[in-house]
C-alpha angles and dihedrals in degrees: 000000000000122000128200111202115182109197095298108152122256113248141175133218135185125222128191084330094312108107115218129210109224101207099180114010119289091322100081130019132173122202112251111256086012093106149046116225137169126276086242141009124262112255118228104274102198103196142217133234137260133223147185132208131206115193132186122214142168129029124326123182128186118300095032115126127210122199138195125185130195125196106192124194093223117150077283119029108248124202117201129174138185129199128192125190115206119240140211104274085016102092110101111102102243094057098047079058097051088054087051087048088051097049088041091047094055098065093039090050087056096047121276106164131234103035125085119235143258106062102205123158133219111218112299083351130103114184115196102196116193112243091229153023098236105088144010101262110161099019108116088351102098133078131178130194143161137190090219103139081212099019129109137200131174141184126212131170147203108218115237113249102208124223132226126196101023123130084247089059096054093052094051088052084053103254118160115259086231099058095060115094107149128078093221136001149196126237127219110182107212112195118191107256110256081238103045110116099203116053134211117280123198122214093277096052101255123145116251139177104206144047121193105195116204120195150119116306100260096033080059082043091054098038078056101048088047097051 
């Protein structure tokens, strides 16, 4: 369950001798000593993104392939590869990458999610950027080969630092568009104590185990202190 809370303060009210944490407003509350929670809230971490390349070296002549193949984690994985064959007059190496950019950029340009366009290569070199911080998309996912007797081709990555209270994030978590009103947030992760008798209900009245909080730095620092 994923609360937004932006910048409503943090209350507490007392029912029947049980005190309530209001979270965010009226709308959610958490009994008091119901839950764990951390010593201090998350920052916003955000991000920076990874990237592969793919270089071609050595000496290519005409009838040599080169291949590179992507395995995305999309909602289903996706496999893509593209192959180029060297041609007569098409063996320096920047151009044998600008025909692998091409192949790659076509399926980007039609949306093939997870990497950023444009594909352009530099020189011998093709770099694939993500399109986002909130996965690891390329890391680990791309190969590279070719059957050159004197080619080369290699394959080296950045890994993605994800980020984490970003507007971004909160949409990827689903959250509606509307709700987001804050340019950056801080997280705080409540989990049901093992001993809590009631548990935590969503709006729709489903059972869950967890609550992330995400808030302003001292609305997470007050919901802390109240708990």
């Amino acid at each position: 369950m994923t609360v937004v809370n932006n910048a409503t303060a943090i209350t507490t009210t007392t029912i029947n001798g049980v005190d309530y944490v209001n979270i965010n407003g009226s709308k959610t509350q958490v009994i008091k000593g119901n839950v764990t929670f951390p010593a201090a809230a998350t920052a916003t971490v955000p991000g920076t993104l990874g990237n592969v390349t793919v270089t071609v070296g050595g000496t290519y002549v005409a009838g040599d392939q080169v291949r590179v193949s992507l395995s995305l984690p999309a909602s289903n994985r996706i496999t893509k590869s593209y192959v180029h064959t060297v041609v007569s007059g098409g063996v320096a190496l920047n151009v044998i990458a600008v025909a692998l950019a091409a192949l790659i950029a076509a399926d980007v340009n039609a949306g093939l999610p997870g990497l950023a366009a444009p594909v352009v290569p530099a020189g011998a070199v093709v770099t694939l950027i993500q399109d986002g911080t909130q996965g690891v998309i390329l890391t680990n996912n791309v190969v590279a080969y070719t059957d050159s007797a004197l080619g080369t081709v290699a394959v080296a990555s950045v890994a993605t630092v994800r980020s984490q209270g970003t507007p971004a994030d909160l949409l990827e978590e689903g959250v509606d568009a509307g709700v987001i009103g804050l340019a950056t947030y801080s997280t705080v992760l409540l989990k049901n104590s093992v001993n809590a008798a009631i548990p935590f209900i969503d709006s729709e009245g489903k059972t869950v185990k967890e609550i992330k909080f995400y808030s302003t730095p001292a609305i997470c620092a007050a919901l802390i202190a109240a708990l």
